[in-house]
C-alpha positions in Angstrom: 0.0 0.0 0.0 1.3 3.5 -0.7 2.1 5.7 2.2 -0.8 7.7 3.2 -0.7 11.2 5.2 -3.9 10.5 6.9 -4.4 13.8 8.6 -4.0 15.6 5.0 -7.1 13.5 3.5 -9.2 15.1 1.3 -13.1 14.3 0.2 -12.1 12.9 -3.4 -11.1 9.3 -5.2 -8.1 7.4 -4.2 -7.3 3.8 -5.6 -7.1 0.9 -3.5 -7.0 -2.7 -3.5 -10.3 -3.6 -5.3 -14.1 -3.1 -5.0 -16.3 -5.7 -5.0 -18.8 -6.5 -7.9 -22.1 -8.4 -8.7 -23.7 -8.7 -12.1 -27.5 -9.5 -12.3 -28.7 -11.8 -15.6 -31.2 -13.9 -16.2 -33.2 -12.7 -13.3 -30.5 -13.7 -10.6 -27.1 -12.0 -9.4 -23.9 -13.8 -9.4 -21.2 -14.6 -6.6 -19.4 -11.9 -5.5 -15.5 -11.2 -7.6 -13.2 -9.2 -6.1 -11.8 -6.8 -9.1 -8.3 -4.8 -9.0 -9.0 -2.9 -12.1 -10.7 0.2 -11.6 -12.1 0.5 -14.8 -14.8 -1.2 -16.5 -15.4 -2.8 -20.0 -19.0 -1.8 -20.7 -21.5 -2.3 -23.9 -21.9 0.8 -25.9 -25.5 0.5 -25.8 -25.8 0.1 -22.1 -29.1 1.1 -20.7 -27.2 3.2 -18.1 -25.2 5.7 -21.2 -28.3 6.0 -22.3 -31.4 6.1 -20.2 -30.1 7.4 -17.4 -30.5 3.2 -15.5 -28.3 4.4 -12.4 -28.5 4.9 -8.4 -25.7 4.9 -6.1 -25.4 5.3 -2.4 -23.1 7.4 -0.2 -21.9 5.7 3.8 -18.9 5.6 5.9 -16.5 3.2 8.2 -15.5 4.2 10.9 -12.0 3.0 12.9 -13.5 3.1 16.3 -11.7 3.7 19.7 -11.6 -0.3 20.3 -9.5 -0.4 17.2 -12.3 -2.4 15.6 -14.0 -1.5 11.9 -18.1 -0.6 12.1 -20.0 1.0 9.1 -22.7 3.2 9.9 -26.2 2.1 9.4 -25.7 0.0 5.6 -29.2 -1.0 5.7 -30.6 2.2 5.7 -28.8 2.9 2.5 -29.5 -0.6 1.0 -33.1 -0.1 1.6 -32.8 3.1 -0.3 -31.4 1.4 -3.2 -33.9 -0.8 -3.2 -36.7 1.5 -3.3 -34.5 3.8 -6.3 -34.1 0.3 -7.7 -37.8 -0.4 -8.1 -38.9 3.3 -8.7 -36.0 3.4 -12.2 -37.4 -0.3 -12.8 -33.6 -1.5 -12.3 -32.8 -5.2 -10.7 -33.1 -4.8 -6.9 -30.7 -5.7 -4.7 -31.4 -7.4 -1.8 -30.8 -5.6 1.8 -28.9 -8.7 3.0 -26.5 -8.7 -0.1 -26.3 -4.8 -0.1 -24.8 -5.0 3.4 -22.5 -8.4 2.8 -20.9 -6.5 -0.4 -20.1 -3.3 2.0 -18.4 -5.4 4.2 -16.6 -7.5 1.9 -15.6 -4.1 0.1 -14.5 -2.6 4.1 -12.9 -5.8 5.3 -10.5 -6.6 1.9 -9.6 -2.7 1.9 -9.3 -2.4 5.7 -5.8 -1.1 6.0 -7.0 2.0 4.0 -9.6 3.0 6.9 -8.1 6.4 8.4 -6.7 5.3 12.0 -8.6 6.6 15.1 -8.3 9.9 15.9 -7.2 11.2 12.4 -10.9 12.5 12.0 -10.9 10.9 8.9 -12.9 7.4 7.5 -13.2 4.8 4.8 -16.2 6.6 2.3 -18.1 3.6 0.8 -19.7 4.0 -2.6 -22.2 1.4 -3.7 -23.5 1.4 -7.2 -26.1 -0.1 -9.3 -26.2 0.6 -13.3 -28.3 -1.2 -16.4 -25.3 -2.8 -18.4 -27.4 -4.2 -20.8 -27.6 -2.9 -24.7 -31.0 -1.6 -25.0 -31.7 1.0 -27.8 -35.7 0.9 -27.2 -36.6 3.1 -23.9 -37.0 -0.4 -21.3 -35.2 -1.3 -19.2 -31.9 -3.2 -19.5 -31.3 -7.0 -18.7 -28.3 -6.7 -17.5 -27.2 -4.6 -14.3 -24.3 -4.3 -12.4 -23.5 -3.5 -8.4 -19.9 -2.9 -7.0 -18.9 -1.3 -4.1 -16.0 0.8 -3.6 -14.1 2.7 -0.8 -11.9 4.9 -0.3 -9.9 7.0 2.6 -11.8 10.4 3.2 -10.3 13.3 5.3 -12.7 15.6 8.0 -14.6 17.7 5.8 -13.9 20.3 8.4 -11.1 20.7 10.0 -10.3 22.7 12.9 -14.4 22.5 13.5 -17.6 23.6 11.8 -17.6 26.0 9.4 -20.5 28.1 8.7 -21.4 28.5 4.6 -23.5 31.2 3.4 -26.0 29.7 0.3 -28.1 30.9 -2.5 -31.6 29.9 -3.4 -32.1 29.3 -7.0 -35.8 30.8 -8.2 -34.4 29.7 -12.0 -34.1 26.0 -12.0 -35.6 23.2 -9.6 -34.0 20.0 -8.6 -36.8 17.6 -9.1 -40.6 17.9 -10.5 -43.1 17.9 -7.9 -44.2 14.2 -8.8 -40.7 13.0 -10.1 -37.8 11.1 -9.3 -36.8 13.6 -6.2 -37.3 11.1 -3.8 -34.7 8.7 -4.7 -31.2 8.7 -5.5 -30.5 8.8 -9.0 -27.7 10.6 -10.9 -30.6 12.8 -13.1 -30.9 14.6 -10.2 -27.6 15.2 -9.3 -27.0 16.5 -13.0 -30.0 18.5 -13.0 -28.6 20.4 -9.9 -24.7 20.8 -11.6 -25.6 24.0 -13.8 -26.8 25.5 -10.9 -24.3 24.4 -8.2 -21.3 26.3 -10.5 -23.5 29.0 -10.8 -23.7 29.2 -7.3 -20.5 28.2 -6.4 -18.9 31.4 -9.0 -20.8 33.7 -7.4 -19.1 33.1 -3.8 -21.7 30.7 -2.6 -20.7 27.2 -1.1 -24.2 26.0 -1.3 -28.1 26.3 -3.2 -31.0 26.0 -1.5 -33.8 24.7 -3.4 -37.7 25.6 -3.3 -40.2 23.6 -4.5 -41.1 23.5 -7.9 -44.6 24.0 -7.8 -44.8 27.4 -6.2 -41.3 28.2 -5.6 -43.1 29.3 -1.8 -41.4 26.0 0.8 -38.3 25.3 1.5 -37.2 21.6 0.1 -33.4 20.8 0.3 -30.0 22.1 -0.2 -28.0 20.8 -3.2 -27.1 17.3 -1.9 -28.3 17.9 1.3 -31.3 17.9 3.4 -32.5 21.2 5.2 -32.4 21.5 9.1 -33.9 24.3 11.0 -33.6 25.0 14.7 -36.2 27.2 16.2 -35.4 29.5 19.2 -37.7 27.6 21.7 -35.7 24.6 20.4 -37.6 22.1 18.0 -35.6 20.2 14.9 -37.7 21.1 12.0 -37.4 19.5 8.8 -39.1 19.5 5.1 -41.8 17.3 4.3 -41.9 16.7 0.6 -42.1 14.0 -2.5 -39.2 15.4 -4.0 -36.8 15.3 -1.2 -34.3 12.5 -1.0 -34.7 10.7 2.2 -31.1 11.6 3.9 -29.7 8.7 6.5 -28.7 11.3 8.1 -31.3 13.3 8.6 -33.2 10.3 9.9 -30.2 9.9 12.4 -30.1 13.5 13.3 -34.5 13.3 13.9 -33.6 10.3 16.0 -31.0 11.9 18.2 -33.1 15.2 18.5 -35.4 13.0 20.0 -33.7 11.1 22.8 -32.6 14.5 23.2 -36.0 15.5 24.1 -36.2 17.9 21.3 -39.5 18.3 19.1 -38.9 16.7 16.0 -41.0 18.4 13.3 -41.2 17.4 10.0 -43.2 19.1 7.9 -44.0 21.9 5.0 -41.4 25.0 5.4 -42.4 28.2 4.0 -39.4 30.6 2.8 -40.3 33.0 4.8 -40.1 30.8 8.2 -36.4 30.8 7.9 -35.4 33.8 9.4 -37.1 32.5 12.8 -34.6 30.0 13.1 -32.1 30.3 15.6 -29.9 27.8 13.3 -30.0 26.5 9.9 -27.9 23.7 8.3 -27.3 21.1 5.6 -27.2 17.5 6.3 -25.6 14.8 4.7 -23.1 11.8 4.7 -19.7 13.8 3.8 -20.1 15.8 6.8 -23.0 15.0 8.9 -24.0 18.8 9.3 -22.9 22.2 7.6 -24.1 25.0 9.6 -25.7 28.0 7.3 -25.3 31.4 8.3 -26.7 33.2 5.9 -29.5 32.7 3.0 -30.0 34.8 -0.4 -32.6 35.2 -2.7 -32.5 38.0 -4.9 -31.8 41.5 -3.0 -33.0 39.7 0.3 -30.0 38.2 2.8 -31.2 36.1 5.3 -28.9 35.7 8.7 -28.8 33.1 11.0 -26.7 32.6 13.9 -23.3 33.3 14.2 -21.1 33.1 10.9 -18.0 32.7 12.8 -18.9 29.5 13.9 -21.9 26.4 14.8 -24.5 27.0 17.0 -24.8 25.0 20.3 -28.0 22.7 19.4 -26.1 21.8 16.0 -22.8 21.1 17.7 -24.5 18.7 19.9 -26.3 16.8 17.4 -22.7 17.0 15.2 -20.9 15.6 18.5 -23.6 13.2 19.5 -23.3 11.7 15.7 -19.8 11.0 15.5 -19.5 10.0 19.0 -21.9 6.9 18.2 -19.3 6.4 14.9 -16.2 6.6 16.5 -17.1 4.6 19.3 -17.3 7.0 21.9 -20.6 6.8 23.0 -23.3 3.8 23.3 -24.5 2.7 20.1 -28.6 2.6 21.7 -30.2 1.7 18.1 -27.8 -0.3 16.7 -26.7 1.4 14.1 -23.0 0.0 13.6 -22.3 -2.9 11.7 -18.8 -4.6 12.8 -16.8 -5.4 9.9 
């Protein structure tokens, strides 16, 4: 293995020894194969280059204080691919395989998982595409799931940093009755034109509306929306065409043994600048405090932009502590590799 500077990790694609890799035919998936190669020899007609046949899924491994190797909640995520599965008419894969290929993937990479206390972990990225030629609009019959992993750095280091973000009034992530609610590449190139745009005009982050009435809030870019009010209640967006985060689920959970209110629910716009804290939520960071909101000629502030508020540190803290080891694991959400 090369030599790694594990406290300089990035969030970006590093070789390692293999991923893992199933392909599905004749309405069954093979054995698992374990493949060096990073690259794949792929039909040109593939229902995938063409018809958009796709879904991936974003988690993490964690080296925990013990020393020992535990990915964070994998059947959330493979229950997610199932239900993108179905919805883009894909092969499904089963929960129970979904969760043996992550730790297959983990376990045969293990001495790339950041060691404890580096801040850093093993990102795992599990993906399902129609391999299959198909020229006609149906779907493939052929697909293909590998996992790989990879070393990731701490998204933040030296502690939360609040972003300041844009809403976007001129294009929409996902149609009110679409494909919003699963995790599909369309919608992550749908939301690239106006991520750079963003992103160019000195803002780290888009906030989305809904498409119907461009009125409530839906989600950030390619991450859930979490308000705080100032009496203390996790509010959250209740919409079709907002991807279900894992994390946000984990965060509504904790909120709750917390004895927070957990609210989820229609947002309106205008609601936002009651909050006492606004963030992001998402797998690469858990939460990315917002401390500030545009739309037009109207700024938005919230909180303190020099750094997180309390409430979000805690569920932040609370979050990785259950990753890292550090504190119980009450729902059994880690999965020893």
């Amino acid at each position: 293995m090369q030599n790694i500077d594990w406290n300089g990790l990035g969030f970006k694609y590093m070789d390692t020894h293999c991923h893992v890799r199933y392909v599905w035919r004749d309405g069954k998936w093979s054995d698992a194969e374990f493949v060096g190669e990073p690259r794949m020899k792929m039909h040109i007609a593939a229902s995938c280059l063409h018809y958009g046949q796709e879904a991936f899924e974003g988690l993490k491994a964690f080296r925990c204080r013990d020393g020992k190797v535990r990915v964070f909640r994998p059947e959330a995520n493979a229950e997610r691919m199932f239900n993108t599965a179905r919805r883009a008419c894909m092969a499904q894969v089963p929960v129970d395989m979904f969760v043996d290929a992550v730790k297959k993937a983990v376990k045969a990479n293990e001495d790339y998982v950041p060691p404890y206390g580096t801040g850093g972990s093993m990102y795992i990225r599990p993906l399902l595409i129609g391999t299959g030629p198909q020229i006609g609009v149906a779907p493939a019959d052929e697909y293909t799931f590998l996992v790989m992993v990879m070393p990731v750095g701490a998204y933040y280091k030296g502690g939360l940093k609040p972003v300041r973000a844009l809403v976007v009034d001129d294009w929409d992530r996902a149609a009110p009755q679409g494909m919003g609610d699963v995790k599909v590449g369309g919608n992550y190139a749908a939301s690239l034109f106006a991520h750079e745009t963003a992103k160019h005009a000195g803002y780290p982050v888009e906030l989305y509306l809904d498409a119907k009435t461009h009125t409530f809030v839906e989600e950030f870019a390619t991450s859930n929306f979490i308000g705080i009010t100032k009496d203390g209640a996790y509010v959250t967006p209740d919409s079709r065409s907002v991807l279900p985060s894992v994390t946000n689920r984990t965060l509504k959970q904790i909120a709750a043994d917390l004895g927070m209110k957990v609210e989820t629910r229609p947002v309106p716009f205008d609601e936002i600048e009651t909050f006492a804290e606004v963030a992001a939520c998402g797998t690469a960071v858990v939460v990315t405090p917002v401390c500030e909101i545009t739309r037009g000629d109207r700024v938005i502030r919230i909180g303190d932009p020099d750094g997180c508020g309390p409430v979000l540190q805690k569920l932040y803290d609370t979050v990785q502590g259950i990753q890292y080891g550090l504190l119980p694991d009450t729902h059994g959400w880690c999965v020893e590799v």
